[in-house]
C-alpha positions as CSV (number, residue, x, y, z in Angstrom):
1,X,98.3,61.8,34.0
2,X,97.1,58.6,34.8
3,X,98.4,56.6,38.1
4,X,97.6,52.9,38.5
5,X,98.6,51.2,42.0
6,X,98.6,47.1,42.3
7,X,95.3,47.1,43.6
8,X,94.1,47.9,40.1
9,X,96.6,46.2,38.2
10,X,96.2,43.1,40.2
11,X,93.4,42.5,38.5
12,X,95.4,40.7,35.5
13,X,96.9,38.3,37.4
14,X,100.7,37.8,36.2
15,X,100.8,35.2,33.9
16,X,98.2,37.8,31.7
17,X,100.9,40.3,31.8
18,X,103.0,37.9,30.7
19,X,100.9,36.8,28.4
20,X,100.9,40.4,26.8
21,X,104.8,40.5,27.1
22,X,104.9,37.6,24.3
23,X,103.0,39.4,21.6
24,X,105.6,39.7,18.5
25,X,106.6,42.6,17.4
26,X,104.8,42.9,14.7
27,X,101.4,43.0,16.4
28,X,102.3,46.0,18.1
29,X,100.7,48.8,16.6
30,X,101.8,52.7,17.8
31,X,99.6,53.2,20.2
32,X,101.0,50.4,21.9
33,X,104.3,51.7,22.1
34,X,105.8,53.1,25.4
35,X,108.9,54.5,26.6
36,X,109.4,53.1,29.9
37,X,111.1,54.9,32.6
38,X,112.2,53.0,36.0
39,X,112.9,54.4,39.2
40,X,116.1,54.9,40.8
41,X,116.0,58.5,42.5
42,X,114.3,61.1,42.8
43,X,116.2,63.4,40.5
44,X,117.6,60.7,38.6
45,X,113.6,59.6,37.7
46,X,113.5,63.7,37.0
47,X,116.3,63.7,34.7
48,X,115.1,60.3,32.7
49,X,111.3,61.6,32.8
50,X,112.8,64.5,30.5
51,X,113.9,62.5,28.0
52,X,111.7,59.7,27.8
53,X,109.5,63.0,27.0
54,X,111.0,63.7,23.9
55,X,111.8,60.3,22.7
56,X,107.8,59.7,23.1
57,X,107.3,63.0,21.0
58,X,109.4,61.8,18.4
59,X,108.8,58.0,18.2
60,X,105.0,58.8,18.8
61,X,104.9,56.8,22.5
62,X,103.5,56.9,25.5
63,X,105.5,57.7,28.8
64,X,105.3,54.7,31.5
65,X,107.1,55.6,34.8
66,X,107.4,51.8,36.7
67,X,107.8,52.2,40.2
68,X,108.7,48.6,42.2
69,X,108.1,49.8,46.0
70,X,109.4,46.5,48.0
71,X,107.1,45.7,51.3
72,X,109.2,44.2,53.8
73,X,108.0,40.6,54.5
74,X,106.8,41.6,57.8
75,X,104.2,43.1,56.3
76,X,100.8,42.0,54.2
77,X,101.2,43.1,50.5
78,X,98.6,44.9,50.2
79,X,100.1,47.4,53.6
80,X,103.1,49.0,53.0
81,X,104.9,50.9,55.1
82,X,104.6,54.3,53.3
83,X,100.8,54.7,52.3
84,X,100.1,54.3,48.7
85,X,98.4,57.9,48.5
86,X,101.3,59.4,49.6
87,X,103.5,57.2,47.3
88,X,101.0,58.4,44.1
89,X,101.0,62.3,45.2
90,X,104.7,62.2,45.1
91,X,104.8,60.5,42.0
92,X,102.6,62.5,40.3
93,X,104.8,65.9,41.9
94,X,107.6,64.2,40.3
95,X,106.2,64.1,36.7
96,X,105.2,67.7,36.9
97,X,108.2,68.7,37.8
98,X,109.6,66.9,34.7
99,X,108.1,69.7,32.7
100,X,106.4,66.7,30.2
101,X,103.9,68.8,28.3
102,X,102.9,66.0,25.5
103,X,100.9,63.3,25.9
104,X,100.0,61.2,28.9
105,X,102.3,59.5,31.3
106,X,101.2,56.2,32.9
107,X,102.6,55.5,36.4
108,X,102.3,52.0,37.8
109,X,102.7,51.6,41.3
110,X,104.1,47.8,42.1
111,X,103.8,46.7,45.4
112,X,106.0,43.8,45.4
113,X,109.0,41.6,47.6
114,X,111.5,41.9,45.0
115,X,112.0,44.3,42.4
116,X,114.0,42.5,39.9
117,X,111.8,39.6,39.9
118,X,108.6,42.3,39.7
119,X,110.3,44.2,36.8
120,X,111.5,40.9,34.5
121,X,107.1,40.3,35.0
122,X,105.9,43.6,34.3
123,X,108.4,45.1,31.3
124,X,107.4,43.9,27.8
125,X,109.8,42.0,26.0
126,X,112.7,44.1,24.1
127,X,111.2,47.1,26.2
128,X,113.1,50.7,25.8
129,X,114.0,51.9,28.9
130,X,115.1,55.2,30.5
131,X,117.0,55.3,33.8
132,X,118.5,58.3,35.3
133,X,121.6,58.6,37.8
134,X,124.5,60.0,38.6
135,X,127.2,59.2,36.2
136,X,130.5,59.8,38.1
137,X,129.8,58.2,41.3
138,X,127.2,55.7,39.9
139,X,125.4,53.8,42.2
140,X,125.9,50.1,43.0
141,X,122.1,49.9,42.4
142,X,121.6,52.0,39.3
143,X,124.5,49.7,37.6
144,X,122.8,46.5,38.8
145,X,120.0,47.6,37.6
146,X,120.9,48.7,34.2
147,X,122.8,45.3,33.5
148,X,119.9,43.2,34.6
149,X,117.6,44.9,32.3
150,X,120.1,44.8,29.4
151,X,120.5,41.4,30.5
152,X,117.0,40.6,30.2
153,X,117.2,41.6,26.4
154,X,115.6,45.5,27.2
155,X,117.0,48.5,25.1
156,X,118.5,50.5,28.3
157,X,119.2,54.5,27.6
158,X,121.1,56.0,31.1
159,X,120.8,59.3,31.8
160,X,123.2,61.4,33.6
161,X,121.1,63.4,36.4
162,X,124.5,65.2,37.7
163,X,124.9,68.6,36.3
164,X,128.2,69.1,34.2
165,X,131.5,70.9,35.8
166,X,133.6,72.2,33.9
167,X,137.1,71.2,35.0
168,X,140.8,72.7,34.2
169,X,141.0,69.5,31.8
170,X,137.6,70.6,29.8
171,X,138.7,74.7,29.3
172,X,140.0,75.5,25.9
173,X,143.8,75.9,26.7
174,X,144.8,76.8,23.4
175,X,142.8,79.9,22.9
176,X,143.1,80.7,27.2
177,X,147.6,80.6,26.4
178,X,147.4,82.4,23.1
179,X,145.1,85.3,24.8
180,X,147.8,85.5,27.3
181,X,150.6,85.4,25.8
182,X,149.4,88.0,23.5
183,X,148.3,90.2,26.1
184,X,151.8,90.0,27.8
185,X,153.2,90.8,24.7
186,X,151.0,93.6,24.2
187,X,152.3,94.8,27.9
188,X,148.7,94.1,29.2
189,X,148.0,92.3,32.1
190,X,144.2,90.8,32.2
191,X,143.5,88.5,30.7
């Protein structure tokens, strides 16, 4: 596991990155080729870490988790108000406990003002991405984020971190009524 925080990524300056963004597709060769995973929550980061971990198995990628930590403008850049070991520590607890056994994942740390702006720099062109949320009560955040990224022309893959109920709407009623009515027929009563 590799972590990279801006102060060593700052020294490409942006128009580099960018720079790298407008390769064409065809001189991308398959080591060049991440799954991208953007930060929303903890266990929604958990939940899209998992499958970013087998789509890099299959496709033969790398794991990138991008994480755009916006420093109030009070604040220098470079001084955040949560200290940037602590920030890599529980990024790195956060990968382990994604149970990724293959391959490496690359975290990038962005300091930044504003995360949009910092993500439309930093993700490739026609990037696949991985977020994770809840799906029922979806965020305001998570669906802002997911449209700007499609919006931006990036393959976006959500990924439901709520576990799944099952509800009186998803039993199998058919089978439930014919079990009972063939047990009151039979003059049982369980069911």
């Amino acid at each position: 596991m590799k972590v990279e925080t801006i102060d060593r990524l700052i020294s490409k300056s942006v128009d580099d990155f960018h720079a790298e963004c407008l390769q064409s597709p065809g001189s991308i060769s398959g080591d060049d080729l991440h799954v991208t995973v953007v930060f929303t929550t903890r266990q929604g980061t958990k939940a899209a870490l998992r499958v970013a971990g087998s789509l890099a198995k299959d496709l033969g990628a790398r794991i990138r988790l991008v994480v755009a930590e916006v420093v109030p403008f009070q604040l220098p850049l470079d001084r955040p108000p949560i200290a940037v070991d602590f920030l890599e520590r529980q990024l790195c607890e956060l990968v382990c406990a994604s149970n990724i056994r293959e391959g490496e994942v690359l975290i990038q740390l962005l300091l930044c003002r504003d995360e949009y702006e910092c993500l439309r720099r930093m993700l490739p062109r026609r990037s696949l991405v991985v977020i994770g949320g809840e799906e029922h009560w979806r965020s305001r955040r998570t669906r802002k984020l997911e449209r700007f990224l499609r919006h931006l022309g990036h393959h976006v893959i959500f990924i439901s971190s709520s576990p799944t109920k099952a509800f009186w709407r998803d039993w199998d009623w058919q089978s439930f009524l014919t079990r009972t009515f063939a047990n009151f027929g039979t003059g049982r009563t369980e069911i």
